[in-house]
N, C-alpha and C positions, 0 to 999 in steps of 0.2 A: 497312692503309689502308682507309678508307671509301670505294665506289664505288658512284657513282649511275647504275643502266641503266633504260630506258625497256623494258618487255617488249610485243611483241607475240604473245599466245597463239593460236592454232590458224591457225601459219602454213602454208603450204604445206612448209617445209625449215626445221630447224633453221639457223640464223646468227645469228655475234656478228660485230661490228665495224659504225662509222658513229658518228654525229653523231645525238642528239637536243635542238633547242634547252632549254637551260635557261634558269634564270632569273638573276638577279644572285648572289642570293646560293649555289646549290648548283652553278652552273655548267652545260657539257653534261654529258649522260648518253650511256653506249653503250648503244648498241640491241642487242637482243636477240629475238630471233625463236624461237617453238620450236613444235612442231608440237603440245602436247599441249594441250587446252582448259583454261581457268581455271575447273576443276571440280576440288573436293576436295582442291588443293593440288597437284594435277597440276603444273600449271604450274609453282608455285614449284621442286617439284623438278625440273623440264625444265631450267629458268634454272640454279641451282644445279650440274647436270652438266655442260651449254653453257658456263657459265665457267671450269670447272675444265678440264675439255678446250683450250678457246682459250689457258688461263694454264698450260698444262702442269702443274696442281696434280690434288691428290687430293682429291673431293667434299666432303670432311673440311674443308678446309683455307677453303672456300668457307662464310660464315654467312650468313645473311638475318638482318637487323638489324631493317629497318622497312619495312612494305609491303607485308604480305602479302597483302592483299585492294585493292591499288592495283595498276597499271600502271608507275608511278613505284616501285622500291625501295630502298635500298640495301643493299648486302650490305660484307662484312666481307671482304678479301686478304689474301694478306702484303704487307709492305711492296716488297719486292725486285719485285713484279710490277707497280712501277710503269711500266716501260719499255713492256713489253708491252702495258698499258694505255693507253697513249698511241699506239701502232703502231695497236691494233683503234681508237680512237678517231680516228685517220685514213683508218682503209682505210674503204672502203664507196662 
């Protein structure tokens, strides 16, 4: 499943879960918070381990699709993490 998170880079603490308004067509995004700055690609791989962690999956399992130099990205789950996905997409 395709999943659209909003990152914030060089936060004070890594955290997944919340609401980012979206738009009509892509919907909300979950928020994603990580401590490493949007240098080098840092971040993407901060984001990338934060969701595998939060979806019980293996880093592996986590792709970056599109967004890698945006805020806005979507990354690539299994499908079965849709639940989970909608739990962090309420907590916050």
């Amino acid at each position: 499943m395709l999943l659209h998170v909003r990152v914030r880079p060089a936060a004070h603490r890594t955290r997944v879960g919340g609401r980012y308004p979206g738009d009509a067509q892509r919907g909300d995004c979950l928020l994603v918070a990580v401590t490493a700055r949007a240098v080098e690609g840092q971040a993407n791989e901060a984001v990338v381990v934060a969701l595998a962690e939060a979806l019980s999956l293996s880093p592996r399992e986590v792709r970056l699709v599109r967004g890698h130099t945006s805020r806005t990205k979507v990354v690539e789950v299994p499908d079965d993490c849709a639940p989970r996905v909608d739990r962090l997409l309420d907590a916050g």
